[in-house]
PDB file of N, CA, C and O in Angstrom:
ATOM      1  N   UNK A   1      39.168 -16.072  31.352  1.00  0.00           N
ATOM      2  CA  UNK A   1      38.214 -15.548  32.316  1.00  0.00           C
ATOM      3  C   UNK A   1      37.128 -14.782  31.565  1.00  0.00           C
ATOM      4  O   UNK A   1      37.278 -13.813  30.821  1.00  0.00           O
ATOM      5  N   UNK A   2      36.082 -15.367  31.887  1.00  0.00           N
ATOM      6  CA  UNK A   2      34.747 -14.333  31.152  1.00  0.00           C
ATOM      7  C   UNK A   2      34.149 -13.118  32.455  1.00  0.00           C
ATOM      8  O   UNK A   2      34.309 -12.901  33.656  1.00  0.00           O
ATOM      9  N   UNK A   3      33.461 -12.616  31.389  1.00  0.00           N
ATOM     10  CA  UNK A   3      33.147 -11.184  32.639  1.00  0.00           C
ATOM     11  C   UNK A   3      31.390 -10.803  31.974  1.00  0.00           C
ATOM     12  O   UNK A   3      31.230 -10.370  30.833  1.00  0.00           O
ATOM     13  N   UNK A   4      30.497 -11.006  32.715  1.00  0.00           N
ATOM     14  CA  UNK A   4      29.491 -10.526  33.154  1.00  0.00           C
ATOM     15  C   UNK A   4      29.069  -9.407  32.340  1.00  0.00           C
ATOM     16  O   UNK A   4      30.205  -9.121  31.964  1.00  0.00           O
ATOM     17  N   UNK A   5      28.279  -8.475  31.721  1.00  0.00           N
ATOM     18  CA  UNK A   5      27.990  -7.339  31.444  1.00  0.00           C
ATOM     19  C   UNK A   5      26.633  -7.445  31.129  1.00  0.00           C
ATOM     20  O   UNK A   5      26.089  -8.176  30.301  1.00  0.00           O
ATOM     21  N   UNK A   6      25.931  -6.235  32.256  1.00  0.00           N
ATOM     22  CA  UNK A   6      24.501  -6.203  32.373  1.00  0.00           C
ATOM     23  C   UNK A   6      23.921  -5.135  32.292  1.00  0.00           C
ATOM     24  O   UNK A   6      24.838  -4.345  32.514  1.00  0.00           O
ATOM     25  N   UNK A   7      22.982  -4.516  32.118  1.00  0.00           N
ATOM     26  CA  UNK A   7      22.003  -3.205  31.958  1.00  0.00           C
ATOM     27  C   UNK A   7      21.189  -3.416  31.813  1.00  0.00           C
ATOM     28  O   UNK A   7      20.996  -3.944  30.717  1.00  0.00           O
ATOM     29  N   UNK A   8      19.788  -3.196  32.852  1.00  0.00           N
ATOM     30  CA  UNK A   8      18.329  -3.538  32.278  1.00  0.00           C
ATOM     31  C   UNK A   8      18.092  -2.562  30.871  1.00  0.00           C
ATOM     32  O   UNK A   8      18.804  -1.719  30.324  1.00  0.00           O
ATOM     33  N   UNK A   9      16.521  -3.196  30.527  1.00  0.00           N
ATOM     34  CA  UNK A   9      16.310  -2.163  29.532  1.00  0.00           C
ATOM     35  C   UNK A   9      15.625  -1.359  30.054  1.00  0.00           C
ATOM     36  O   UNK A   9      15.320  -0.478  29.250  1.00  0.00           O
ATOM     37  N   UNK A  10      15.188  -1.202  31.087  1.00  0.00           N
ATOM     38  CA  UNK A  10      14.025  -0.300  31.531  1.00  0.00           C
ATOM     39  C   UNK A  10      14.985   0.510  32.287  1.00  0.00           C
ATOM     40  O   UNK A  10      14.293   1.234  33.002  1.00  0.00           O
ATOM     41  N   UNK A  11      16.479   0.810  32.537  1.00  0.00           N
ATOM     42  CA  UNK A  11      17.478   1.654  32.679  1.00  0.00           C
ATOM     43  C   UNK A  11      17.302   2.746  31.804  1.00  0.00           C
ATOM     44  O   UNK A  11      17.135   2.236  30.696  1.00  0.00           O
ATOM     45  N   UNK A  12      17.244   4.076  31.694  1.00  0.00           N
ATOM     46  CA  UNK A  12      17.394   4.751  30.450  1.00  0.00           C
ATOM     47  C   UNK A  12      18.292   5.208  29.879  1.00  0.00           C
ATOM     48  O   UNK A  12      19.164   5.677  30.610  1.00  0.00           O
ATOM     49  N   UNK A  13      18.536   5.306  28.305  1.00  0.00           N
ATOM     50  CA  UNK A  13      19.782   5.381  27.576  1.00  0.00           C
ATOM     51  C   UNK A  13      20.610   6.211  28.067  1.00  0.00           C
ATOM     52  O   UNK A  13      20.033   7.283  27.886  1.00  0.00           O
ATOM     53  N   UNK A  14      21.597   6.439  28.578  1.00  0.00           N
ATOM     54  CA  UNK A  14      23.030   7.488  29.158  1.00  0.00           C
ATOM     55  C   UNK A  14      22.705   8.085  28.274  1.00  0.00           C
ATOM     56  O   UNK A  14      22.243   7.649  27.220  1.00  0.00           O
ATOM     57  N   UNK A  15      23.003   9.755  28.731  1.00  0.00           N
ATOM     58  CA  UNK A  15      23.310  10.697  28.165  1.00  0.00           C
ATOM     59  C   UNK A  15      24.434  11.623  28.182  1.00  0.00           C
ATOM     60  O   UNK A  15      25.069  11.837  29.215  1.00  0.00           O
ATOM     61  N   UNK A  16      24.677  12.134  27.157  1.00  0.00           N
ATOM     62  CA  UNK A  16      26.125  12.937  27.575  1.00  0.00           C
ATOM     63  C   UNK A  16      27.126  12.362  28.383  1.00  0.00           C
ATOM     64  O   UNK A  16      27.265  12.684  29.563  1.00  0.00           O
ATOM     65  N   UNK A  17      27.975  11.358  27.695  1.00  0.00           N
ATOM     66  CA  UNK A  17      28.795  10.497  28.825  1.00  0.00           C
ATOM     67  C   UNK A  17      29.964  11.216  27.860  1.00  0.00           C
ATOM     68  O   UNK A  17      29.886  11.685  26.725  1.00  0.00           O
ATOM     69  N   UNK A  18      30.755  11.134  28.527  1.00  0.00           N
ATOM     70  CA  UNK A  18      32.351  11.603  27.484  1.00  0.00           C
ATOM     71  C   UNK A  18      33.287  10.299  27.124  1.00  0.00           C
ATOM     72  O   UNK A  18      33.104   9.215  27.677  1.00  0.00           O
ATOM     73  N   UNK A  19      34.160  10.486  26.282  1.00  0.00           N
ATOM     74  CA  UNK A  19      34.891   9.511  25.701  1.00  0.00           C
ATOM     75  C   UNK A  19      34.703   7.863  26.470  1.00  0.00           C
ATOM     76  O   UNK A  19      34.141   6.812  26.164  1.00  0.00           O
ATOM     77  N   UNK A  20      35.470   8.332  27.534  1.00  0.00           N
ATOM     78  CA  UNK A  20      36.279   7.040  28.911  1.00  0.00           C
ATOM     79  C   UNK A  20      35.084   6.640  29.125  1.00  0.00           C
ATOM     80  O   UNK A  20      34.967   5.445  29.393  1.00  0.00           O
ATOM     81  N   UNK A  21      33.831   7.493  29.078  1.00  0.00           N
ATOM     82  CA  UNK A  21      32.380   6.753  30.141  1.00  0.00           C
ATOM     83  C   UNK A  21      32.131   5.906  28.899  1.00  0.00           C
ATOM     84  O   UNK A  21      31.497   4.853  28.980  1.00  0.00           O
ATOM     85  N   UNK A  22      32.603   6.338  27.804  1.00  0.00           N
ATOM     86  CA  UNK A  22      31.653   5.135  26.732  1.00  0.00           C
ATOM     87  C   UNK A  22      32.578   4.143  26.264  1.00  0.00           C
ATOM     88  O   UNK A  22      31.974   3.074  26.346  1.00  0.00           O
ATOM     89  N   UNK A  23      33.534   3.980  25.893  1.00  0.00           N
ATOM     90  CA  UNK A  23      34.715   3.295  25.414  1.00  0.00           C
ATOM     91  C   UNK A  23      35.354   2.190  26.341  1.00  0.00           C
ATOM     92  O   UNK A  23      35.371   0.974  26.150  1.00  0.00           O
ATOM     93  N   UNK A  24      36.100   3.223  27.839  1.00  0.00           N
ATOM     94  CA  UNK A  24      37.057   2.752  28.609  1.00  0.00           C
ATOM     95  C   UNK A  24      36.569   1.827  29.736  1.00  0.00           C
ATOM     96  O   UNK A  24      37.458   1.336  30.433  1.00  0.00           O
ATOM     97  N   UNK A  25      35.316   1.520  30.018  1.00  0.00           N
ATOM     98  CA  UNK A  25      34.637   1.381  31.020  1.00  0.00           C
ATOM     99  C   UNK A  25      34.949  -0.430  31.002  1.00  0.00           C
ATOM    100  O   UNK A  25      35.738  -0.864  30.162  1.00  0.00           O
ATOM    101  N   UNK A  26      34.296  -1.341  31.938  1.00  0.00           N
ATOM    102  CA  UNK A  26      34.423  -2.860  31.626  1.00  0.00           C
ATOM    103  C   UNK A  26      33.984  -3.585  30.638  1.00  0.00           C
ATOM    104  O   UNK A  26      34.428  -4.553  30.020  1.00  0.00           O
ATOM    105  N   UNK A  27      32.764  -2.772  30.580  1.00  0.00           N
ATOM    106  CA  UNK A  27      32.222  -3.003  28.953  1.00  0.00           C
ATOM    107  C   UNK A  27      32.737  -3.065  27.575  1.00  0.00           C
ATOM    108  O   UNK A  27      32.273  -3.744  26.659  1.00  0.00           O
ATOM    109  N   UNK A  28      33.910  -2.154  27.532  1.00  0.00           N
ATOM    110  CA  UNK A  28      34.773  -1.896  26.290  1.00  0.00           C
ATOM    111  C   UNK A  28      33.800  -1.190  25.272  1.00  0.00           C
ATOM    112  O   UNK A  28      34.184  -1.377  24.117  1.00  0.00           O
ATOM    113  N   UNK A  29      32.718  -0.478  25.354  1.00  0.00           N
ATOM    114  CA  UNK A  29      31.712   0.181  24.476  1.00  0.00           C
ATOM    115  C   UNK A  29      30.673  -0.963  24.180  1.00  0.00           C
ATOM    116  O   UNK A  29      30.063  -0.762  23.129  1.00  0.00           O
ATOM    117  N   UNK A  30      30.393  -1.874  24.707  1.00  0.00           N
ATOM    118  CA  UNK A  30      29.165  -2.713  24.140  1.00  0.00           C
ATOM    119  C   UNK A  30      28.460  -2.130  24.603  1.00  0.00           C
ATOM    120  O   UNK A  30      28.060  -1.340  23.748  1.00  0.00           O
ATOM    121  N   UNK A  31      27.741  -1.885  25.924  1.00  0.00           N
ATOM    122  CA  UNK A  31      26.384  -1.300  26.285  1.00  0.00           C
ATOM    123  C   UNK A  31      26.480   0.337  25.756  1.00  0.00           C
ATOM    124  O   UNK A  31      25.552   1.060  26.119  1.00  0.00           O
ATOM    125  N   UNK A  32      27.338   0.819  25.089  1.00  0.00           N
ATOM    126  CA  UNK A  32      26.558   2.182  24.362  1.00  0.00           C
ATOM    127  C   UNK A  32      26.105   1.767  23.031  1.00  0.00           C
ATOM    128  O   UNK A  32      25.111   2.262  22.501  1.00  0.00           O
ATOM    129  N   UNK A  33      27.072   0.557  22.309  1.00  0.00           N
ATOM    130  CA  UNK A  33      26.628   0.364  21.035  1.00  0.00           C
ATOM    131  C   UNK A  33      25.271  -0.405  21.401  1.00  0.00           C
ATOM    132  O   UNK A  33      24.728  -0.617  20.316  1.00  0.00           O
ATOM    133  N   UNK A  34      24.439  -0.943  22.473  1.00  0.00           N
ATOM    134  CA  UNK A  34      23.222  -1.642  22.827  1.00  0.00           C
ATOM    135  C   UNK A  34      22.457  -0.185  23.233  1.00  0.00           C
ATOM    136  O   UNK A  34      21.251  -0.391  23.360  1.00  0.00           O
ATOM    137  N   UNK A  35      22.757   0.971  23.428  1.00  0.00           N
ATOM    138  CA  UNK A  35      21.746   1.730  23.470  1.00  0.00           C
ATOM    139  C   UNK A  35      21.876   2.845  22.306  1.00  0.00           C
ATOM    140  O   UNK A  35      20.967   3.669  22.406  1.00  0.00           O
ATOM    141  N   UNK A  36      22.728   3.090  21.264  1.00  0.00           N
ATOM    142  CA  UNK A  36      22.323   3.403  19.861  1.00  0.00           C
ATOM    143  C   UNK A  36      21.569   2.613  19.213  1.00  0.00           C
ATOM    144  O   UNK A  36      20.524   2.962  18.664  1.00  0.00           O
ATOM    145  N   UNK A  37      22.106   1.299  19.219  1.00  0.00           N
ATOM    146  CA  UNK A  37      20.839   0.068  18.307  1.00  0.00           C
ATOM    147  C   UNK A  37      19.636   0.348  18.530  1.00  0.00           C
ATOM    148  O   UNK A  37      18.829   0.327  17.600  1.00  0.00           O
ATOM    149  N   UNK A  38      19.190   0.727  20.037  1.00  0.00           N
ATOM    150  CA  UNK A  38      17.790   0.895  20.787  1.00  0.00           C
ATOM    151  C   UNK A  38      17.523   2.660  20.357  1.00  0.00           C
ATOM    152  O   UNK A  38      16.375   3.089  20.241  1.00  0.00           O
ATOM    153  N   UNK A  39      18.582   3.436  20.181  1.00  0.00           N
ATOM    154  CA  UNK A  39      17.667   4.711  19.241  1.00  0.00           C
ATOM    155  C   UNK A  39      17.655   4.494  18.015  1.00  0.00           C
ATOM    156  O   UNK A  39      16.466   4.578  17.708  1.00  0.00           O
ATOM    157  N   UNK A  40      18.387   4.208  16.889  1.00  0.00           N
ATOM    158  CA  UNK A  40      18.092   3.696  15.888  1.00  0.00           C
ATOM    159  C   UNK A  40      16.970   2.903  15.324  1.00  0.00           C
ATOM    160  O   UNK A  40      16.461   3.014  14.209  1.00  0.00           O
ATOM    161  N   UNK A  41      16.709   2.180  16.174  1.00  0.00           N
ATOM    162  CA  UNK A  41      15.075   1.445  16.110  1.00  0.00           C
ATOM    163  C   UNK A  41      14.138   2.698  16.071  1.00  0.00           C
ATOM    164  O   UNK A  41      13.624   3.015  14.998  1.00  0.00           O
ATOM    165  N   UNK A  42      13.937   3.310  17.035  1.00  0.00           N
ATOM    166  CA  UNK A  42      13.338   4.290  17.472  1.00  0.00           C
ATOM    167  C   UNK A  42      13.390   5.499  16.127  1.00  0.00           C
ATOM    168  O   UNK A  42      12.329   6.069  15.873  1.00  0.00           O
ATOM    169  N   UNK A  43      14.138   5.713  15.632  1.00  0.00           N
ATOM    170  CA  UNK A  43      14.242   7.055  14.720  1.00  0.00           C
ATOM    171  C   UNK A  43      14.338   6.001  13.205  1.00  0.00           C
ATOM    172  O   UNK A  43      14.526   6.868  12.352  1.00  0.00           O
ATOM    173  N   UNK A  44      14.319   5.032  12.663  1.00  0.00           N
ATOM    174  CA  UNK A  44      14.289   4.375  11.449  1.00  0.00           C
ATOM    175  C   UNK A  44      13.982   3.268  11.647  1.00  0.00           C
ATOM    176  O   UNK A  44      14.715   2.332  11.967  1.00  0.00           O
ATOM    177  N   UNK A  45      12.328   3.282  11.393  1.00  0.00           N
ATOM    178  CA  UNK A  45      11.838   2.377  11.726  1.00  0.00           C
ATOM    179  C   UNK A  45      11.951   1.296  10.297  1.00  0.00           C
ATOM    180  O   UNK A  45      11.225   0.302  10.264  1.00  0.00           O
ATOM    181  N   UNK A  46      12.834   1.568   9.249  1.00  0.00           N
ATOM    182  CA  UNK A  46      12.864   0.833   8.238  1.00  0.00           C
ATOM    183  C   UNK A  46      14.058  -0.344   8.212  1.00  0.00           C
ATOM    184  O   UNK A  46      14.112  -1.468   7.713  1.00  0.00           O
ATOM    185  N   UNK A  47      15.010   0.493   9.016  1.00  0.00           N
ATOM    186  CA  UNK A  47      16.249  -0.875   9.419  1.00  0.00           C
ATOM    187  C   UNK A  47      15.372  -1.469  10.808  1.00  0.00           C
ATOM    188  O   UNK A  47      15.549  -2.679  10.947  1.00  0.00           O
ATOM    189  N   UNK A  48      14.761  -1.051  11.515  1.00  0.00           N
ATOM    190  CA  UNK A  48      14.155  -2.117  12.471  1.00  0.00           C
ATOM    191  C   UNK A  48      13.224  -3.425  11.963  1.00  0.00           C
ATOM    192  O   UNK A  48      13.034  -4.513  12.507  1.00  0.00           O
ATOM    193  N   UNK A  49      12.713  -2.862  10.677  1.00  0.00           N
ATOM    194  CA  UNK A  49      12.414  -3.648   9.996  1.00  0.00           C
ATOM    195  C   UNK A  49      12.982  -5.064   9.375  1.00  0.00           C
ATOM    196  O   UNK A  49      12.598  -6.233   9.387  1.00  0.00           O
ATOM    197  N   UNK A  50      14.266  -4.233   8.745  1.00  0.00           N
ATOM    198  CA  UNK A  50      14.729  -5.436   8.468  1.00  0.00           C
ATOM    199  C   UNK A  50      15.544  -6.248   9.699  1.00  0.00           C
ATOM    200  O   UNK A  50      16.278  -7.204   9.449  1.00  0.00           O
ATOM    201  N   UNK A  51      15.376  -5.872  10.703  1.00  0.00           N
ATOM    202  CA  UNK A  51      16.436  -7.024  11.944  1.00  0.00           C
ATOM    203  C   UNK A  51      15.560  -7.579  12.263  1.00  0.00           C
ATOM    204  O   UNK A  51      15.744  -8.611  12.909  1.00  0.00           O
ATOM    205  N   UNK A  52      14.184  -7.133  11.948  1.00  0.00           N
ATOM    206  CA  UNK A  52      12.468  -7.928  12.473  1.00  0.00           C
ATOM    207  C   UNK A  52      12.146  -9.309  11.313  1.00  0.00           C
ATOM    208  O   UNK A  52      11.416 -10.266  11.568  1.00  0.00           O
ATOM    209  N   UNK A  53      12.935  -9.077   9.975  1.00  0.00           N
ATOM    210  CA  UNK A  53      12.977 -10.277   9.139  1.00  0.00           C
ATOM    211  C   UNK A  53      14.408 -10.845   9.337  1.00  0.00           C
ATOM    212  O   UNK A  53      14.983 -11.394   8.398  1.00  0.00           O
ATOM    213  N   UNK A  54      14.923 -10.728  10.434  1.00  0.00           N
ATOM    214  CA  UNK A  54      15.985 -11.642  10.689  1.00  0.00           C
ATOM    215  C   UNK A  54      17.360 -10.959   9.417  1.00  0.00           C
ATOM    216  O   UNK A  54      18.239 -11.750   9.076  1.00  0.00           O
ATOM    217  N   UNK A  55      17.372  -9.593   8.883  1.00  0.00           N
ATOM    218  CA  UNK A  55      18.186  -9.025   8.203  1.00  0.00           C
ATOM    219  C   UNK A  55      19.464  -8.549   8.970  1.00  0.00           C
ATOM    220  O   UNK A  55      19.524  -7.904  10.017  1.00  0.00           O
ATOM    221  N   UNK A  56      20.391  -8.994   8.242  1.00  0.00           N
ATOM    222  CA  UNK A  56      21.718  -7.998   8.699  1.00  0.00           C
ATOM    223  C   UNK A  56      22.003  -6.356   8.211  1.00  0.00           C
ATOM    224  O   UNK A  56      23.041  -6.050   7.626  1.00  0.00           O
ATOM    225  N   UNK A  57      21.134  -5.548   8.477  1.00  0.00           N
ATOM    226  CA  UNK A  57      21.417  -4.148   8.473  1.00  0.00           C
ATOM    227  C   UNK A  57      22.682  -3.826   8.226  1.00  0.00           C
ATOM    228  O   UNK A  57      23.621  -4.471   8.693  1.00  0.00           O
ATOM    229  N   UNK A  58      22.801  -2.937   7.569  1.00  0.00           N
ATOM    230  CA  UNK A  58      23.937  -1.789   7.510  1.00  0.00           C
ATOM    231  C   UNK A  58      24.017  -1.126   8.921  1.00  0.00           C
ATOM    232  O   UNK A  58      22.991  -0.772   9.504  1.00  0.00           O
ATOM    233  N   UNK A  59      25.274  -0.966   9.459  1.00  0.00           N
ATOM    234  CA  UNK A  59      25.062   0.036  10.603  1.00  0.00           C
ATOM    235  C   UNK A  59      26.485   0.950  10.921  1.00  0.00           C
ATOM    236  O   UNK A  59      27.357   1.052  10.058  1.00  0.00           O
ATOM    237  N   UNK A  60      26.556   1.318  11.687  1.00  0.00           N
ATOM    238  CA  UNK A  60      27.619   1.960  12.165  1.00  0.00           C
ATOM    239  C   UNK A  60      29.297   1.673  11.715  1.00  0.00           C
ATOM    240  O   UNK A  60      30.235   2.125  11.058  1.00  0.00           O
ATOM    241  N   UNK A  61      28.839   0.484  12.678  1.00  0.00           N
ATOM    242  CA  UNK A  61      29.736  -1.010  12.964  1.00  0.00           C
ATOM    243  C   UNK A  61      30.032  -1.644  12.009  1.00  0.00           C
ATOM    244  O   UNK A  61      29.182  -2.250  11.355  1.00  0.00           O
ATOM    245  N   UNK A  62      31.343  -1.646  11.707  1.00  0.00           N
ATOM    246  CA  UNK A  62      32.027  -3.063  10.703  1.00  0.00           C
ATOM    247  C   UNK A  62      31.709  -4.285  11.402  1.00  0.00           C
ATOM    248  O   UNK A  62      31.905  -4.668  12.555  1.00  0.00           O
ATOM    249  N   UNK A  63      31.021  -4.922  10.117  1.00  0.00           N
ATOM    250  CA  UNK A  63      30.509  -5.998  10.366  1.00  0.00           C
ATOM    251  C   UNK A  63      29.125  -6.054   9.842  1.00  0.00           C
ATOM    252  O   UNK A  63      28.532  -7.062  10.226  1.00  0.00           O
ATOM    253  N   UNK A  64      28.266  -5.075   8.889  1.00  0.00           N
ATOM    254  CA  UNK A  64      27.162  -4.923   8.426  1.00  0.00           C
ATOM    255  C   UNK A  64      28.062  -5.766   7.322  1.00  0.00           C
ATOM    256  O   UNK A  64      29.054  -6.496   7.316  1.00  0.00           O
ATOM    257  N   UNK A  65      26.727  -4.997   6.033  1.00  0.00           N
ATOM    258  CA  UNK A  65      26.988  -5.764   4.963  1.00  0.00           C
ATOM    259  C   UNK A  65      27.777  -5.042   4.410  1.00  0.00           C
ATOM    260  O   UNK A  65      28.469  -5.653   3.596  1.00  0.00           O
ATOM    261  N   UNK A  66      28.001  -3.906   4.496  1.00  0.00           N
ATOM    262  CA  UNK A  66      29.465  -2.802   3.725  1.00  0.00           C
ATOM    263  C   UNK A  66      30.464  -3.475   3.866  1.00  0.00           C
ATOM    264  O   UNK A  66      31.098  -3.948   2.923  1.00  0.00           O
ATOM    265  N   UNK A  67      30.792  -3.637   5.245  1.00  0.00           N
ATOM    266  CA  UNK A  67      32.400  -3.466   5.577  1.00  0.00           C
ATOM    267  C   UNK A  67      32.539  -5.184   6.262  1.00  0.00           C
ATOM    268  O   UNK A  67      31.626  -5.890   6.690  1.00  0.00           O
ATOM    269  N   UNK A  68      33.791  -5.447   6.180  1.00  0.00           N
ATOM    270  CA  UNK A  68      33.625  -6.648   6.882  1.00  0.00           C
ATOM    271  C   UNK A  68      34.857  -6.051   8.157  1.00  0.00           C
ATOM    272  O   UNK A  68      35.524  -5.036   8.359  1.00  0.00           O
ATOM    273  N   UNK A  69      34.606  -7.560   8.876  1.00  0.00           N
ATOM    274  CA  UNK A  69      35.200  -6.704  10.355  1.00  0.00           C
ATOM    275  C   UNK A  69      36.670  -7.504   9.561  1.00  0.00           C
ATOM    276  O   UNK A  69      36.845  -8.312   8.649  1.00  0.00           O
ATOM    277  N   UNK A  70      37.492  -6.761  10.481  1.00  0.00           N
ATOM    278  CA  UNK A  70      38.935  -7.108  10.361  1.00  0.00           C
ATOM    279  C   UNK A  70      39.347  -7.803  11.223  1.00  0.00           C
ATOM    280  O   UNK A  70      39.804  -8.912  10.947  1.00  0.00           O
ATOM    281  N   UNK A  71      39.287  -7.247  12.752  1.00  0.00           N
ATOM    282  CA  UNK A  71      39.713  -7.541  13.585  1.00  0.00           C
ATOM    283  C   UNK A  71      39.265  -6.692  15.109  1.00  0.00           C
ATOM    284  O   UNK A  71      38.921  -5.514  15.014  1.00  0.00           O
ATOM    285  N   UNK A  72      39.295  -7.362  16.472  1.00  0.00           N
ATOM    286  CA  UNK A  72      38.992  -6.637  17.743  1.00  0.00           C
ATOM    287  C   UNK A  72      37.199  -6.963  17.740  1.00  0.00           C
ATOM    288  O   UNK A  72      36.533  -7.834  17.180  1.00  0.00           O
ATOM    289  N   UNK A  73      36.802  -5.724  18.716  1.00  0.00           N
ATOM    290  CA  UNK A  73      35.385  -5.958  19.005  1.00  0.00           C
ATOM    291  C   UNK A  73      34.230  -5.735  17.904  1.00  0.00           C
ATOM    292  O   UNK A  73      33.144  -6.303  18.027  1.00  0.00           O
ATOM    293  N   UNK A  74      34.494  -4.946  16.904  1.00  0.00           N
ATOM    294  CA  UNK A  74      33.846  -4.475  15.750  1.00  0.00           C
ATOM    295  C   UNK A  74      32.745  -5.123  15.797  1.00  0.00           C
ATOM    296  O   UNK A  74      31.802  -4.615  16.404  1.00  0.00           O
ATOM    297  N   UNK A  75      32.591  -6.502  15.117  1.00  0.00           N
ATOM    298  CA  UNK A  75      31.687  -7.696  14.904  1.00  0.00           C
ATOM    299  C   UNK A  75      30.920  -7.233  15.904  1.00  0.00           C
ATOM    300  O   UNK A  75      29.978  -6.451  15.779  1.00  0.00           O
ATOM    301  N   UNK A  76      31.504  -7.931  17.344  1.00  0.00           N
ATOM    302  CA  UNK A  76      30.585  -7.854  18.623  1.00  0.00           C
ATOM    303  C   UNK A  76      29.664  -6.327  18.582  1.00  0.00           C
ATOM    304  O   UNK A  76      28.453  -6.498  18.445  1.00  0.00           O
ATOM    305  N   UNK A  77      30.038  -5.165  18.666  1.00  0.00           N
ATOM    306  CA  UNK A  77      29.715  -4.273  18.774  1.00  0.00           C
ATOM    307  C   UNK A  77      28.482  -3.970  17.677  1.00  0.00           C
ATOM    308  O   UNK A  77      27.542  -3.295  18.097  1.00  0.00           O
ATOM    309  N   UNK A  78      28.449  -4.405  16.397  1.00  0.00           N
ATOM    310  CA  UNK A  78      27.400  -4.455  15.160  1.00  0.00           C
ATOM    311  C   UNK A  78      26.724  -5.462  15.904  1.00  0.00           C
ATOM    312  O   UNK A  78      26.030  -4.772  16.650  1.00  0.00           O
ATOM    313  N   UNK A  79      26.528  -6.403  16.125  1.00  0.00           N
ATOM    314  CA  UNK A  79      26.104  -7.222  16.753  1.00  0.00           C
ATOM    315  C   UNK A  79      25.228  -6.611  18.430  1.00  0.00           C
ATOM    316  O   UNK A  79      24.050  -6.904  18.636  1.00  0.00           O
ATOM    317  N   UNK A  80      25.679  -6.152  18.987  1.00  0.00           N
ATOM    318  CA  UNK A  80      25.397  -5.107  20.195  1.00  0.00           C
ATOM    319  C   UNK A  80      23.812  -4.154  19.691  1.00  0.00           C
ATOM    320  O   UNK A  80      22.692  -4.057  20.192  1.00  0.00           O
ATOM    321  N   UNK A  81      24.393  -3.658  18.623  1.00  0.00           N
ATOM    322  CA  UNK A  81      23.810  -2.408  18.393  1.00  0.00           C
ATOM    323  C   UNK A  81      22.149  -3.219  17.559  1.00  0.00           C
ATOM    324  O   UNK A  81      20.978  -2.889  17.748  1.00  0.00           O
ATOM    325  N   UNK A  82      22.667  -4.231  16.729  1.00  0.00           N
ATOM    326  CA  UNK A  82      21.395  -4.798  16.517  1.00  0.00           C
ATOM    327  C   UNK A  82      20.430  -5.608  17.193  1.00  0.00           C
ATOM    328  O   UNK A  82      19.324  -5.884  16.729  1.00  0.00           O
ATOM    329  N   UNK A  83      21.057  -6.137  18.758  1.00  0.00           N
ATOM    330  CA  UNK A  83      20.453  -6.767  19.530  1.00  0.00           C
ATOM    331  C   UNK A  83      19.651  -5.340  19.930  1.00  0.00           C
ATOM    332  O   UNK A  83      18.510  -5.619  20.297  1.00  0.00           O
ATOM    333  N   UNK A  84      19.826  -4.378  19.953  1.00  0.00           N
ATOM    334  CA  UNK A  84      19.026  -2.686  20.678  1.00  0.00           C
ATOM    335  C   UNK A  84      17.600  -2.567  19.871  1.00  0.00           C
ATOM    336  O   UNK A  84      16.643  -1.852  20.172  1.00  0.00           O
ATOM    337  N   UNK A  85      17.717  -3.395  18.850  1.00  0.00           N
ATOM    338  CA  UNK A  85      16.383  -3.214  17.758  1.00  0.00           C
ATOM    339  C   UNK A  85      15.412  -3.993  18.437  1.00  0.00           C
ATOM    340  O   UNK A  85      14.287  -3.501  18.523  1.00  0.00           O
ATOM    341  N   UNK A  86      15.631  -5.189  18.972  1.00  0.00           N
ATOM    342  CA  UNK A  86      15.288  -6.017  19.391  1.00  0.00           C
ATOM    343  C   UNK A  86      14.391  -5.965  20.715  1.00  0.00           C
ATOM    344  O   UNK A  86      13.646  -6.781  21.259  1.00  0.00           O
ATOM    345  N   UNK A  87      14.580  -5.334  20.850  1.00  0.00           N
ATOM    346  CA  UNK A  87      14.901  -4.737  23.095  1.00  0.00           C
ATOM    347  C   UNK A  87      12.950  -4.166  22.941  1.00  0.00           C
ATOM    348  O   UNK A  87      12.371  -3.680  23.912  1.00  0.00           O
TER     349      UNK A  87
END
């Protein structure tokens, strides 16, 4: 079964959410890691750069070029956060 997950961008980034609002929710943390990607752009404009030449950034998230993912959402979530550059 697949499941849906939506947020405009013209929504504005949550603030002050606690653990469960960011983690536990249906999302499983993708739409917070899609609105760090979208401040990160915003405050370093030099990794926005490189996701603008089609670069895989370093980020948070296992799954940059440091760390490789192991296992679970990791990937997705690096992935999340660099689609926010994008936005």
């Amino acid at each position: 079964m697949s499941t849906m997950i939506k947020r405009s961008i013209f929504e504005p980034i949550r603030e002050n959410l606690n653990w469960e609002e960011k983690w536990r929710q249906n999302d499983h943390g993708l739409i917070i890691c899609w609105e760090v990607g979208r401040k990160l752009r915003d405050e370093n404009p030099e990794i926005a750069q490189k996701v603008a030449n089609d670069e895989l950034p370093t980020l948070p998230w296992k799954g940059g070029l440091d760390k490789p993912t192991k296992k679970g959402l990791g990937g997705l979530k690096f992935l999340m956060q660099q689609v926010g550059f994008n936005d």
